[in-house]
C-alpha positions, 0 to 999 in steps of 0.5 A, spaced: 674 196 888 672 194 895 672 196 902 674 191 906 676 184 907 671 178 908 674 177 915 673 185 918 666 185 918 665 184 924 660 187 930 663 194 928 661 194 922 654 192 923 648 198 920 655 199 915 654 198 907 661 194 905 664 192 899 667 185 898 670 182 892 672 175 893 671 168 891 664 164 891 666 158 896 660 155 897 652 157 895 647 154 898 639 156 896 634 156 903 627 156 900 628 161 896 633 165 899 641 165 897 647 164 901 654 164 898 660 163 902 666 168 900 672 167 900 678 172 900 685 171 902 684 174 909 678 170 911 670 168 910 663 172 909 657 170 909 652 174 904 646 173 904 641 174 898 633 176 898 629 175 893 626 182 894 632 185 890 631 182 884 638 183 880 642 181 885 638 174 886 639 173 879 646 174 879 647 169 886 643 164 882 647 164 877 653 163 882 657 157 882 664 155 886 670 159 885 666 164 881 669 171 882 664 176 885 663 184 887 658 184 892 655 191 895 650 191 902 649 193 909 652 188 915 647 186 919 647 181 926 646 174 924 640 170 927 640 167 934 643 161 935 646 162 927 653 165 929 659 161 927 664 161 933 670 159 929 670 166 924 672 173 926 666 175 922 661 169 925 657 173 929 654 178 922 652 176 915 651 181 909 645 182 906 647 184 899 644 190 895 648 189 888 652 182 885 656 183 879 660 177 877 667 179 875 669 172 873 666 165 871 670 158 874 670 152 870 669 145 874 675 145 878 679 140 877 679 137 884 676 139 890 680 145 894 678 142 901 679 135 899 685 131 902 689 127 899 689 130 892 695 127 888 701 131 888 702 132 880 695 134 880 696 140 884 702 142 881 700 143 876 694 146 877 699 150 881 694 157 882 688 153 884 693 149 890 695 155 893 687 157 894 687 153 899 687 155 907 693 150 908 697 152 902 696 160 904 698 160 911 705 156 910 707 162 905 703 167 909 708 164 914 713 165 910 713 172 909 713 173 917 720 168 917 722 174 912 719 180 915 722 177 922 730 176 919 730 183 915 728 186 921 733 183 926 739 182 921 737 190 920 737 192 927 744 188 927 748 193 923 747 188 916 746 192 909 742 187 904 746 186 898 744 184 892 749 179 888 750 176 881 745 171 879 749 171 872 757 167 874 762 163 873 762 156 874 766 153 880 769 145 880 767 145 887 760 143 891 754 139 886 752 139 879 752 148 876 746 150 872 750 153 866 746 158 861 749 159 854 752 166 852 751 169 845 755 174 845 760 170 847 759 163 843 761 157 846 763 160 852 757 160 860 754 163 865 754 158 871 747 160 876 750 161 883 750 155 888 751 160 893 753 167 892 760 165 898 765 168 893 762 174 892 759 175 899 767 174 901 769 180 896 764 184 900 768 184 907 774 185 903 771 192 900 769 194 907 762 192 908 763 189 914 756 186 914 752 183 909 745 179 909 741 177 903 735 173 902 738 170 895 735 164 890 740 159 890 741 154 884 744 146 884 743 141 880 743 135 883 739 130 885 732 132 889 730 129 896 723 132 900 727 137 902 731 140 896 730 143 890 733 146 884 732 152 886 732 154 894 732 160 897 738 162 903 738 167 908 745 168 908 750 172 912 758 175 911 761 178 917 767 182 918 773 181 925 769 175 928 770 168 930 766 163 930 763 165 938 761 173 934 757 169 929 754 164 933 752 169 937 749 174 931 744 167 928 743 163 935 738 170 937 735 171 931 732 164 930 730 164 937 726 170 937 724 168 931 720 162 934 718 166 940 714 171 935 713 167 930 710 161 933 711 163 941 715 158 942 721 158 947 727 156 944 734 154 949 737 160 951 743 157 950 744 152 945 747 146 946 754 145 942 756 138 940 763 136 936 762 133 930 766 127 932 762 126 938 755 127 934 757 121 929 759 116 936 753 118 940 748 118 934 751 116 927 749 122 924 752 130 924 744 132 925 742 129 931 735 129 933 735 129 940 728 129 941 730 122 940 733 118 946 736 113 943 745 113 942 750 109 940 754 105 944 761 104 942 764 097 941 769 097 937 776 096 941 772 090 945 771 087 939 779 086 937 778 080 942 774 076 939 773 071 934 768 072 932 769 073 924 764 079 922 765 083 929 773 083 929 774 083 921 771 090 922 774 091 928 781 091 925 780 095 919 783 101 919 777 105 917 772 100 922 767 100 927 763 096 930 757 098 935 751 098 938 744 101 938 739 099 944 733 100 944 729 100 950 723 095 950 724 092 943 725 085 945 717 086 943 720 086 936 717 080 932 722 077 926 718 081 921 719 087 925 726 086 925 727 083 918 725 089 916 730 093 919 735 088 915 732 091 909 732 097 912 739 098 914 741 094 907 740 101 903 745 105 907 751 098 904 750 094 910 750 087 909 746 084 915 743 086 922 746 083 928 741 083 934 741 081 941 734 081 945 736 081 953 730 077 955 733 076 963 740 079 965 741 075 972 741 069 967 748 071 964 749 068 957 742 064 958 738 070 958 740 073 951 736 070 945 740 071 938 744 067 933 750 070 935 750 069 943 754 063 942 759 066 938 761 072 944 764 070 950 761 071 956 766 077 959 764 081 952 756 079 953 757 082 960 761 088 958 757 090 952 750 090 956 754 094 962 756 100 956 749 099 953 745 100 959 741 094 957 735 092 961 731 086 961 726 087 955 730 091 951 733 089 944 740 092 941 742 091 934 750 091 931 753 094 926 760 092 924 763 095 918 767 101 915 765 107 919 762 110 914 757 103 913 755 102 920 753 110 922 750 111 916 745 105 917 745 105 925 744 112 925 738 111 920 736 106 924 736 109 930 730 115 926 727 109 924 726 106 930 725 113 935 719 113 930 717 106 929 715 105 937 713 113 938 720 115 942 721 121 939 719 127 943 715 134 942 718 140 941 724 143 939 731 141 940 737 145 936 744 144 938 750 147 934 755 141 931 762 144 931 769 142 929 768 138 922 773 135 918 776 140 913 777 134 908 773 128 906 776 123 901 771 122 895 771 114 894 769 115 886 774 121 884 779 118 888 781 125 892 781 129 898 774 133 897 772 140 902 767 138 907 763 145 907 767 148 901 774 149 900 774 157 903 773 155 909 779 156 914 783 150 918 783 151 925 791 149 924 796 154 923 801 148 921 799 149 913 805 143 910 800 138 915 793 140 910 797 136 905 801 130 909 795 128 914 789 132 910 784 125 914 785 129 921 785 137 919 779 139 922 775 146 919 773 152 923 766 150 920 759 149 924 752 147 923 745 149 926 741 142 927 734 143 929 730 136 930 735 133 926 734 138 920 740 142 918 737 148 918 744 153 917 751 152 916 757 156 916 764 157 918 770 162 919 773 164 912 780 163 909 783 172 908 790 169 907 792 168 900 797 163 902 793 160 906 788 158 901 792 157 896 795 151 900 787 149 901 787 149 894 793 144 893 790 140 898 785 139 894 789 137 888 787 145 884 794 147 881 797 154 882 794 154 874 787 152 875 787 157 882 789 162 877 784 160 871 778 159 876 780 163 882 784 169 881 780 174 883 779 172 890 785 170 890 787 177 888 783 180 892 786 177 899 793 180 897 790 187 898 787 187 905 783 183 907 779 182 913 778 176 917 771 174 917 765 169 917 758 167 916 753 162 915 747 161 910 740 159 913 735 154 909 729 159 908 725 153 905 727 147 910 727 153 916 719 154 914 717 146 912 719 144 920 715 151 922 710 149 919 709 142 921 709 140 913 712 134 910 717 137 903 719 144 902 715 143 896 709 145 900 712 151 902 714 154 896 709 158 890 711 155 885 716 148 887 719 144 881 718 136 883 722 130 885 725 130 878 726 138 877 720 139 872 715 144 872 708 141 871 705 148 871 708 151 866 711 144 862 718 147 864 724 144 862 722 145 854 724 144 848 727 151 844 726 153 836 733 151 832 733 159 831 735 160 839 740 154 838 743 157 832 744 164 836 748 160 842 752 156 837 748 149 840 747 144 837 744 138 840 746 130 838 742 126 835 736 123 839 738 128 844 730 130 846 726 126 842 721 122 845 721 126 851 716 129 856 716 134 862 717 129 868 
């Protein structure tokens, strides 16, 4: 139906006749001669209409935004002094020859080049959203991310797979999707959180190397940058080592960036310990962009007396430390008090601060309520590891490790900022050596910090249930700008050895059997050593495209409660559905509800 698209017409066009179908962006009426803006997805035209062709002038009268038009006629220069620089088709209008409208457009709900249109409104009106120039370059982006990771994971010897989107349901990892089975009642699918298993089975058929572009599913609750269902780039290796796979994903983002946004990445990137990530900053995903660190205090704290400190000090699981912050003694009270609220959502129960007004003064120099309660010797030694200097303000953490990384470590985001401390550009570092094990408090068990299939480092298996505490994975994660973009490890290819996992655990040899048996089967007959890891497609495009969530860079997102406002989706089904599946739902399930 057409013969080009708005942005080819350009200078070599100029004496041709072209054919546009496109959208009506905008119409304008100059004393008798029509100008219409149209708009496809690659770009804008002007076209412009003379009443000396009367049915096309009538058919541009008629025209209103967002209609959808078939426009016929000759390209020609635009006047002098009429160019639009910022087009590629700036310097030509089109003087049409024909108008057919192909579809009419009710009033917009709202305007596509205002900015600050309610979320819920624009997925709801999902289709009318992606108009938008903002919208269409975040997916076009999308598929050059795609294009690029085909192409490089191609070149690299990998063969796409395809893996079920129907399995079993696992007692690990977050909340499963379950889909009801009518031929055999009462029992479920599970939608995949992941296709780890089945991409292991692959390296145990030979594959050697596997990739896929997968839709995965958890049921859990959402933040910015999560979704009920996301997209992996996944990745399965045979014969490596947690140097091969590196080595395979580290070039494959860097040239991504370079293509993509010409940007240059590290060559190489940094690597980190877990341990050395959570004293430093708090966090296993540093933003290194941000200057500010940890200072340890914990061992110095044993010889006090003040309570708050040396109480955490002695705990088993205790840490106290502190977080310089360069030039903060500016902070006013409010400021500050803030932060208390701020750091109190991540359990801590209050914010010690010490604000350096003068160092050659000692003790006289330091304003805070609990000077009086530190020695001199202490206050000296925490200002010679701090590196504190005058007009700088540290604030103190002092609880269970896990309280106090967690709030200085988002403490210290916030802060960064806050005062504009963080800086531009790109800073990814591998974070290595996780522990294998974290003891979950609400089940009161040892749970896998990535999943219970990635191999120890230790080859001393009795040691996975006697000291699970210090049992460190052959694990490993890829930060960019304190975003965990992609995360990995080198798998467990011994029976024995995962069935040790498992009991570590607290899966019996009977549940490993009923859950498990066909990967456990399937290590008894050869299987390789392998590995690999999974990128975050949906995060990984949110950071390139500068967004703020990932919903701005999927089609169509569900929102923060995992409802589709375009389609009404979750919703209710007929009774008959329910009968055929063997379901039926307790009274007052659903009533009275509405899609979120």
């Amino acid at each position: 139906m057409r013969s080009h698209y708005c942005h080819q017409v350009t200078e070599q066009q100029i004496g041709e006749s072209v054919t546009l179908c496109a959208w009506v962006q905008r119409r304008r009426d100059h004393g008798g001669v029509i100008f219409l803006d149209l708009r496809d997805r690659e770009g804008l035209v002007q076209v412009v209409v003379d009443p000396d062709r009367p049915a096309a002038f009538a058919s541009a009268e008629d025209c209103r935004s967002e209609f959808v038009v078939r426009v016929v006629g000759k390209v020609r220069a635009r006047p002098a002094g009429t160019e639009n620089p910022q087009l590629p088709s700036g310097k030509v209008e089109i003087l049409a020859e024909e108008i057919e409208i192909l579809s009419r457009a009710d009033a917009l709900p709202f305007p596509l080049d205002e900015e600050g249109i309610g979320e819920n409104l624009r997925l709801q009106y999902r289709y009318l959203d992606l108009r938008r120039p903002q919208m269409l370059h975040n997916l076009r982006l999308r598929h050059q991310i795609t294009r690029h990771v085909r192409n490089y994971l191609d070149a690299a010897g990998c063969i796409d797979v395809e893996t079920p989107v129907l399995t079993r349901s696992t007692p690990e990892g977050a909340r499963d999707y379950l889909v009801p089975s009518r031929t055999y009642p009462g029992e479920f699918f599970a939608l995949p959180q992941s296709p780890q298993l089945f991409k292991q089975l692959l390296m145990v058929a030979g594959f050697d190397r596997y990739y896929q572009i997968t839709k995965c599913f958890r049921d859990e609750d959402l933040r910015a940058d999560r979704q009920p269902e996301f997209t992996q780039i996944d990745i399965e290796l045979s014969f490596v080592e947690e140097k091969d796979v590196m080595a395979l994903a580290e070039p494959m983002i860097r040239g991504l960036f370079r293509d993509v946004l010409q940007t240059e990445l590290p060559d190489p990137f940094p690597h980190m310990t877990y341990g050395e990530a959570m004293q430093r900053f708090g966090v296993d995903r540093p933003d290194l962009r941000n200057p500010l660190e940890l200072t340890e205090l914990t061992d110095l704290m044993r010889s006090v007396e003040f309570k708050v400190f040396r109480a955490a000090a002695d705990a088993p699981h205790g840490r106290v430390a502190c977080l310089r912050v360069p030039g903060g003694a500016s902070l006013s009270r409010a400021q500050i008090d803030g932060y208390t609220e701020f750091v109190a959502i991540y359990g801590a129960k209050g914010l010690a601060w010490i604000k350096v007004n003068d160092l050659a003064s000692g003790a006289s120099g330091l304003q805070s309520p609990i000077v009086k309660f530190l020695p001199e010797p202490v206050l000296q030694e925490i200002l010679q590891r701090s590196g504190a200097e005058d007009g700088d303000i540290l604030f103190f953490g002092a609880d269970r490790a896990k309280i106090v990384n967690e709030a200085l470590g988002n403490l210290r985001n916030r802060v960064g900022t806050d005062l504009g401390l963080v800086q531009a550009g790109w800073k990814p570092v591998w974070i290595t050596d996780f522990p294998m094990f974290e003891f979950d408090e609400k089940e009161e068990r040892w749970s896998s910090t990535h999943h219970p299939f990635t191999a120890p480092q230790s080859t001393d298996l009795a040691t996975l249930r006697t000291d699970p505490e210090h049992a460190l994975a052959r694990a490993y994660d890829l930060v960019l700008n304190g975003n965990e973009i992609g995360g990995g490890s080198i798998r467990i290819h011994r029976e024995e050895v995962q069935k040790e996992v498992f009991a570590a655990l607290g899966i019996g040899p009977e549940e490993a059997q009923d859950k498990f048996a066909f990967l456990l089967d399937a290590l008894r007959f050869g299987a390789p050593p392998h590995g690999g890891m999974a990128f975050g497609l949906d995060r990984l495009v949110m950071l390139m495209s500068g967004s703020d969530t990932i919903r701005d860079v999927i089609a169509f997102p569900k929102t923060q409660k995992a409802g589709c406002l375009l389609t009404a989706a979750p919703s209710p089904v007929a009774d008959r559905q329910l009968q055929e599946l063997g379901i039926r739902l307790r009274p007052g399930v659903g009533d009275g509800l509405q899609n979120p």
